[in-house]
N, C-alpha and C positions, 0 to 999 in steps of 0.2 A: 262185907258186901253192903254197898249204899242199899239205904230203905226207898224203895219206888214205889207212888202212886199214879194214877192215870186218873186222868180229865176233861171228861166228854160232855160240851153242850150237845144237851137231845131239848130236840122238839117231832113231833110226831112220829116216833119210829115203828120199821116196821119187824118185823121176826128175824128178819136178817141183822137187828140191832142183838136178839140173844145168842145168834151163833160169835159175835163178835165179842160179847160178854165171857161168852162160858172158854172162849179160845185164849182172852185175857189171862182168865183162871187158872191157866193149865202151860203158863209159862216156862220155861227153865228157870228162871228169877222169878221167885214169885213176888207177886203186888201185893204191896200192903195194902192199899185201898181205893177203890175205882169209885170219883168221886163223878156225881152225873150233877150237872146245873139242866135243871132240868126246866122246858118251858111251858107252861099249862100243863098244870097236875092232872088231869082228866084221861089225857091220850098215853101219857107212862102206865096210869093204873090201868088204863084198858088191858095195854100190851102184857102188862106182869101178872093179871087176874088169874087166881089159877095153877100158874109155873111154879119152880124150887124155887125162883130167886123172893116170889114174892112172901115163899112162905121163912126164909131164911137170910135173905138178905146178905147170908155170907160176910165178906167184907164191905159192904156198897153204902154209899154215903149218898144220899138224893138232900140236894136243895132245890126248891122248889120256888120258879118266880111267875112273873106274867109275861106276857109278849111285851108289854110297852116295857118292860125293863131290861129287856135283854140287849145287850150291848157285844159286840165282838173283842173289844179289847176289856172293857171292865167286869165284863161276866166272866172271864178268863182268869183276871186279877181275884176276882172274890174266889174262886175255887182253888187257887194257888193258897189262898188267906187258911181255906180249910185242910191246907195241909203243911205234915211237920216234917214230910223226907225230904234227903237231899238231892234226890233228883225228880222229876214228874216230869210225864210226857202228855201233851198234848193229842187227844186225837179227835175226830167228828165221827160220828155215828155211823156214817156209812163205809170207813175203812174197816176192813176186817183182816187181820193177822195171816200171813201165808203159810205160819206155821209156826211152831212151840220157842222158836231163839228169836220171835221179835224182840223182845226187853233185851237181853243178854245181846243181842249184837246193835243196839242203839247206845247202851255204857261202853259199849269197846269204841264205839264214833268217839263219843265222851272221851276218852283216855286223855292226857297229858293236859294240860296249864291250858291252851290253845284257845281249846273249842268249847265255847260259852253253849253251845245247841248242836243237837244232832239230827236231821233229818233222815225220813225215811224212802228207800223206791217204793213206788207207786205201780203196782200191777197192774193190766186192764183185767176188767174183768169178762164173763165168757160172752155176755152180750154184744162187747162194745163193737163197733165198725171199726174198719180196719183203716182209717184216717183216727180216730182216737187210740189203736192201738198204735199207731205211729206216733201218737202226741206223745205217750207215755214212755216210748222209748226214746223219743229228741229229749225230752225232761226231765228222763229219771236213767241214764245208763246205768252200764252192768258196773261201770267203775266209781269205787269209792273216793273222794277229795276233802282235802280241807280248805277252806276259802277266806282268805287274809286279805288286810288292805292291802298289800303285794301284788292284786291279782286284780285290784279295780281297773287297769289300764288293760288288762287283758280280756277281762268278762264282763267289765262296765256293769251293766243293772244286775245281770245273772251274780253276780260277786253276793249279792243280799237276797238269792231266790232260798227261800225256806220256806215249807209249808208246815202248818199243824194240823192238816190231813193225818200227819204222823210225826212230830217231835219230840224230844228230849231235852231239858233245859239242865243245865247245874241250878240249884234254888239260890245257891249264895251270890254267884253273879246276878241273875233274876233282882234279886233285892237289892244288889249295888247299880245296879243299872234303871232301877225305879219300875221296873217292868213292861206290863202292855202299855199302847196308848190309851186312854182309860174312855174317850169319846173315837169308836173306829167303824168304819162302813164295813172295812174291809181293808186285809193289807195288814194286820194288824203282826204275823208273822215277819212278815217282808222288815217293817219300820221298828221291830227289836233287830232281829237281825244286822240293818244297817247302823241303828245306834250299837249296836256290840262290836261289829266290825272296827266302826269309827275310835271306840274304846280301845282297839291295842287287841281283840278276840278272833275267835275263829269262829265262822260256821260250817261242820262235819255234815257232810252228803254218806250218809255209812248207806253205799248199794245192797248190803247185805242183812236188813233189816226190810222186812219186805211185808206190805200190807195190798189188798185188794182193793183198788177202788178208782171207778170211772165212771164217766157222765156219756151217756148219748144228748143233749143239748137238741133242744130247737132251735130255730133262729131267733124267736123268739125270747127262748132263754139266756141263748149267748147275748144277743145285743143287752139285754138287763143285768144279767153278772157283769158285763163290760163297763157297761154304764158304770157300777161303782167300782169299777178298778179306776177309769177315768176320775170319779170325784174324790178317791183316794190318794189319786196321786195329786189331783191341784191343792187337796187338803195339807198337804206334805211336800210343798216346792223344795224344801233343804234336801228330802233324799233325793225325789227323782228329777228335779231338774236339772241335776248336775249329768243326771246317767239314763235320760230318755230311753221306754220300752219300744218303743215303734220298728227300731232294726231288726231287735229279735224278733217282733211281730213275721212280718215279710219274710225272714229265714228260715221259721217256722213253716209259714204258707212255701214257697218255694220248694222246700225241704219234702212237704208231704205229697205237691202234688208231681216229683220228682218220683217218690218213693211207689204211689198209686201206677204212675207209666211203665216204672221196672215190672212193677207184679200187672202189668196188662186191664189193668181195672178204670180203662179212661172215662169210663160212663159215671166213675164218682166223681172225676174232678170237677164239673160244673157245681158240684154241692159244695166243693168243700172250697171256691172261688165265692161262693152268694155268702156261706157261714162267714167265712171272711172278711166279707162284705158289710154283715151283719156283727161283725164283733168289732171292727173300726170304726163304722159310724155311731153303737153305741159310746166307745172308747172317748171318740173324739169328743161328744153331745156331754159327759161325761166332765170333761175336764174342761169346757166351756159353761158348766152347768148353774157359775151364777149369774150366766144373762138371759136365762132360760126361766118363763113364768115359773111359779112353784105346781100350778096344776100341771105343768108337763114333766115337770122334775119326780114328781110322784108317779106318773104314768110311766116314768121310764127306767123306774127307781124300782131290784126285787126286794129292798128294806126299807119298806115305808116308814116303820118306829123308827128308824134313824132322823126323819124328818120333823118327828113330833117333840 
């Protein structure tokens, strides 16, 4: 059985970061070691003051850095660095396990020569609106795939969608492929994945590896997350300008408020027409973002140390 660890940037978590810890623990495959990159030491010792973990530590490995260092691709790369298994998965803090066979059913994505990464579905979870529970099911179906250059003429950009929301990497591809981007806003998923593809690789969507995790967004916070998917992708013309997001965009919005008419719920689609509104004209400001002063590029930017 491959040795697995996990590897979670934390920055501020909250209690529902040690239901996700202790559900880690209690695997069918058990982790060798759940390595935290963790951001400002202050707010982890708040949260573990106290608990088993802080008095035991178990298997948990904490590096500890500042905000100005933290990076999305190369704070990924240095926690890879701190581990020796042959597979590790990616996750964020706020996904949390559906249940004891996440690990054991992300190595079955894994199987054969193929598939360089395995992603996971993405549950909502109990708060979400039911336009994000619709996100999650346009995103994450019940069915499992594996996704080859074969399929770039079929799925275009979705051919490289991977999230480390919840992933699984092989480590020896990982190091033939040179890893993350080591300078990333964001996207940093997306743009191994399409270098892997490109490689002759596969990336596993295994539906049956299921973790918890959704966002109710304000407008305001969509337009900001968007904002750096837009300067993500000008940062990176070789992947996405070959395989433009904008259609799926629109397929999306159609798709949902499609879905909100069947279930009789017409009083949400005016929100979910403005969010929409508000995530392409971040999108757009985004991907035009070096004609744009730098004091607005910060104002409209939710990773300011990207800029510093």
């Amino acid at each position: 059985m491959e040795k697995v660890d996990v590897i979670i940037p934390v920055y501020k978590p909250d209690r529902g970061f040690l239901t996700m810890v202790e559900k880690l623990l209690a695997q069918t495959v058990p982790v060798n070691r759940i390595i935290l990159m963790n951001t400002e030491q202050k707010y982890l010792d708040r949260l573990l003051y106290g608990t088993t973990l802080e008095r035991e530590h178990h298997n948990i490995t904490v590096k500890h850095l500042s905000k100005r260092e933290f990076d999305h691709g190369r704070t990924r790369n240095q926690g890879v660095k701190l581990s020796d298994a042959e597979v590790f998965v990616m996750m964020t803090q706020d996904a949390v396990p559906a249940d004891e066979y996440l690990v054991e059913r992300l190595l079955e994505g894994l199987r054969g020569e193929k598939a360089a990464v395995a992603y996971a579905r993405q549950l909502p979870g109990r708060d979400s609106s039911e336009a994000e529970r619709y996100t999650r099911q346009f995103n994450y179906p019940a069915e499992s795939r594996l996704k080859t250059k074969a399929d770039l003429p079929e799925l275009g950009i979705k051919t490289f969608f991977c999230s480390n929301v919840c992933a699984a990497y092989k480590r020896d591809i990982f190091d033939e492929l040179g890893g993350f981007v080591n300078r990333a806003i964001f996207n940093e998923d997306m743009l191994y994945a399409a270098k892997a593809v490109e490689a002759g690789f596969g990336i596993a969507y295994a539906a049956q590896a299921k973790v918890y995790h959704s966002h109710n967004y304000t407008y305001r916070q969509q337009f900001r997350r968007n904002f750096d998917l837009g300067v993500s992708q000008a940062d990176h013309p070789e992947v996405f300008a070959a395989y433009p997001s904008e259609s799926e965009g629109i397929r999306l919005v159609k798709s949902t408020a499609a879905h909100l008419r069947e279930k009789g719920m017409y009083s949400k689609i005016p929100g979910v027409m403005i969010q929409s509104g508000f995530k392409y004209m971040g999108y757009l400001m985004g991907k035009r973002y070096r004609r744009l002063p730098r004091r607005l590029v910060l104002a409209c930017s939710s990773n300011k140390e990207y800029w510093r």
